[in-house]
MIVOLO-93638 format. One line per 4 residues: number of its first residue (from 1); their letters; for each residue x, y, z of N, C-alpha, C. Coordinates in steps of 0.2 Angstrom, whole numbers, plus 5000, padded with zeros to 4 digits. Layout:
NUM	a	X/Y/Z/X/Y/Z/X/Y/Z  ...;
//
This chain:
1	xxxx	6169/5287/5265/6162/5286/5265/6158/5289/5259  6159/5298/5258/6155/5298/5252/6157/5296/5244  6166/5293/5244/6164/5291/5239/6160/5286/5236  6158/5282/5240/6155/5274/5239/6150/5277/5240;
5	xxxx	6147/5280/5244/6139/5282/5242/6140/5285/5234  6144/5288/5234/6144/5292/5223/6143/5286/5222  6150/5280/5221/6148/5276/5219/6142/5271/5217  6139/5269/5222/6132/5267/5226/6126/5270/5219;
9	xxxx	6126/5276/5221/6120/5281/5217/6121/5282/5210  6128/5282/5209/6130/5280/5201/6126/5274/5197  6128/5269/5204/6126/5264/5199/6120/5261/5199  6116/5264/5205/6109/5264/5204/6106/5268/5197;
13	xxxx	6107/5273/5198/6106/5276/5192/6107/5272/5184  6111/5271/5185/6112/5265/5176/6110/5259/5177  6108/5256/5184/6104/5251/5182/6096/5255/5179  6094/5259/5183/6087/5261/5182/6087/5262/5174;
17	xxxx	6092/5267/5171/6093/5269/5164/6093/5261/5157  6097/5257/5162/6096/5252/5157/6091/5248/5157  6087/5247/5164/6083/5244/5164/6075/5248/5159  6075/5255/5160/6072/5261/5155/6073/5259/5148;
21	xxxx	6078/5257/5147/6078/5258/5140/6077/5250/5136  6079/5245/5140/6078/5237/5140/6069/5240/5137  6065/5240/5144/6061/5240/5144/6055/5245/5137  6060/5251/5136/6058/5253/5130/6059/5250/5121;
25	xxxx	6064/5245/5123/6065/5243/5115/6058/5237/5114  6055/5235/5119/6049/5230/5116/6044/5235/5113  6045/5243/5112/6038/5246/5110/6039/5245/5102  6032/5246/5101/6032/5245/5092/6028/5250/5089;
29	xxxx	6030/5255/5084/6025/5258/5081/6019/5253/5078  6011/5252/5078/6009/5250/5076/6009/5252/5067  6008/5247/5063/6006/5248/5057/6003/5251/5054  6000/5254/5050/5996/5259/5047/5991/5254/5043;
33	xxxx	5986/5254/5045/5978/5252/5043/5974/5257/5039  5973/5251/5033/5968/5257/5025/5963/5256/5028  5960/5261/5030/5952/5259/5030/5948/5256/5023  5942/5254/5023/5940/5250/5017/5935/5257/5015;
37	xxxx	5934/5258/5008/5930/5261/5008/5922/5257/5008  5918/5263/5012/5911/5259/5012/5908/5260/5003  5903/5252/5004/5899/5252/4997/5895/5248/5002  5887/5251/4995/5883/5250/4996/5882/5242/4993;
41	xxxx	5877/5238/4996/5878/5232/4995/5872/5231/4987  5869/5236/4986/5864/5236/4981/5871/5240/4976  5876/5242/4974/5877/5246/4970/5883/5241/4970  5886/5238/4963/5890/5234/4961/5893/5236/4956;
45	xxxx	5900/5242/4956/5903/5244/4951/5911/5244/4953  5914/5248/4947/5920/5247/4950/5923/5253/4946  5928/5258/4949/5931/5264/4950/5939/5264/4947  5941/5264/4939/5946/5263/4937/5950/5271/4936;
49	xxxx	5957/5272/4937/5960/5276/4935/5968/5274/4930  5966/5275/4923/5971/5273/4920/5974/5266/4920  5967/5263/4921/5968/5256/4923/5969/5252/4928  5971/5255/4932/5970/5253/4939/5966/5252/4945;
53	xxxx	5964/5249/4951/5960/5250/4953/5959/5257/4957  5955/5262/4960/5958/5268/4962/5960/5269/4968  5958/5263/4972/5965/5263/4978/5969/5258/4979  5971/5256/4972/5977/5254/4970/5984/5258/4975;
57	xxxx	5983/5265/4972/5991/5271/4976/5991/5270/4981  5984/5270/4986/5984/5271/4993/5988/5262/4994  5986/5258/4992/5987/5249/4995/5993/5248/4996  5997/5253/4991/6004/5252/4988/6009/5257/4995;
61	xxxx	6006/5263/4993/6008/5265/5000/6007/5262/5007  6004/5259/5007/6003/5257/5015/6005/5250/5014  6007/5248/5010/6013/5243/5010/6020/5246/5011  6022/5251/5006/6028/5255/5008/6029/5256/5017;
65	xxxx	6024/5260/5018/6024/5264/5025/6026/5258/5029  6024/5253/5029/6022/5249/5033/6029/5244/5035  6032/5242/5030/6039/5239/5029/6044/5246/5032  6045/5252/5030/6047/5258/5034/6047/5258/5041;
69	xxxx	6040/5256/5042/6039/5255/5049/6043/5250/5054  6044/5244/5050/6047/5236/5053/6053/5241/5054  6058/5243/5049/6063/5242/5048/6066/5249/5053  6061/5253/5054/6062/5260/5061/6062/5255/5066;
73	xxxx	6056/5250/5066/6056/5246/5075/6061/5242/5074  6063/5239/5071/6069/5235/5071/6073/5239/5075  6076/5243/5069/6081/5249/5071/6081/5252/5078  6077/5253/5081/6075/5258/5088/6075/5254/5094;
77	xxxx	6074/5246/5091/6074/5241/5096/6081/5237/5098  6086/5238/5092/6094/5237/5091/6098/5242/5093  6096/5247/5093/6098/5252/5097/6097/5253/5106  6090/5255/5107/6090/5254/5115/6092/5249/5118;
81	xxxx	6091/5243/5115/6099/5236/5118/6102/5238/5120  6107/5240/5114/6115/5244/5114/6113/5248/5120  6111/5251/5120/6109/5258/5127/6110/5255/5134  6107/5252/5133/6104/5246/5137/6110/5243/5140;
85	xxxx	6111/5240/5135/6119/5236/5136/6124/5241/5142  6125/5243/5137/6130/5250/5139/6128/5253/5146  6124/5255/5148/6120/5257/5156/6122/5252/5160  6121/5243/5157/6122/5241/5164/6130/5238/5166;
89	xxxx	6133/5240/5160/6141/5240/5161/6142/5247/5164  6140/5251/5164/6143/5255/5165/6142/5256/5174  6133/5253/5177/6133/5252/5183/6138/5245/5186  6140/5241/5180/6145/5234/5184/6150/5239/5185;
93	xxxx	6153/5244/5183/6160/5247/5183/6158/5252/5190  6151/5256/5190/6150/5260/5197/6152/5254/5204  6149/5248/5204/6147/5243/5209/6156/5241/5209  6158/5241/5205/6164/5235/5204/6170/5243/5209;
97	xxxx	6171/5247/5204/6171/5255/5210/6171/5254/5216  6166/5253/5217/6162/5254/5226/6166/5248/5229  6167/5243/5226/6169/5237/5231/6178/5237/5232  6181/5239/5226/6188/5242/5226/6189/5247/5232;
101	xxxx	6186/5251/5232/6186/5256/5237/6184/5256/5243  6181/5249/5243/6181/5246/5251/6185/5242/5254  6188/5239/5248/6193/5234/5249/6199/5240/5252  6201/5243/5248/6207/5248/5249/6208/5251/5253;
105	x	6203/5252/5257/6202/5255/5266/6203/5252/5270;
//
């Protein structure tokens, strides 16, 4: 009797785990957003640096970061599956256990 309850709680446990982690691979780091700089609407100029515009580095950057970011959520989301996966086999082999061990007696 107390194995099958091991069994039982085992594979409770790696449903809840896999279900945990399913459930964490839909998270997404949100994007990084340039604020705009404020102008005044009476003042019409424009702020060059060596020819470019001057938040030109920041636009480029947050292009960068932002492709970095897809490529972490991807990443994070392809992995906690795996995890995922793996939890709930490992509860089908707890439950699969449990019933072997019932049969056997």
């Amino acid at each position: 009797m107390a194995i099958e309850l091991l069994w039982l709680t085992t594979g409770l446990v790696f449903v809840v785990l896999g279900y945990y982690e399913w459930n964490k691979s839909s998270k997404k780091i949100e994007h990084f957003r340039q604020t705009p700089r404020p102008q005044r609407e009476d003042m019409h100029f424009e702020v060059r640096i060596m020819g470019q515009d001057i938040d030109q580095p920041i636009t480029d950057f947050v292009e960068d970061f932002n492709g970095y970011l897809d490529t972490l959520n991807e990443a994070n989301r392809n992995e906690r599956r795996i995890a995922s996966v793996g939890f709930y086999l490992a509860a089908f082999t707890s439950f699969l256990s449990l019933v072997i061990g019932k049969l056997s007696i």
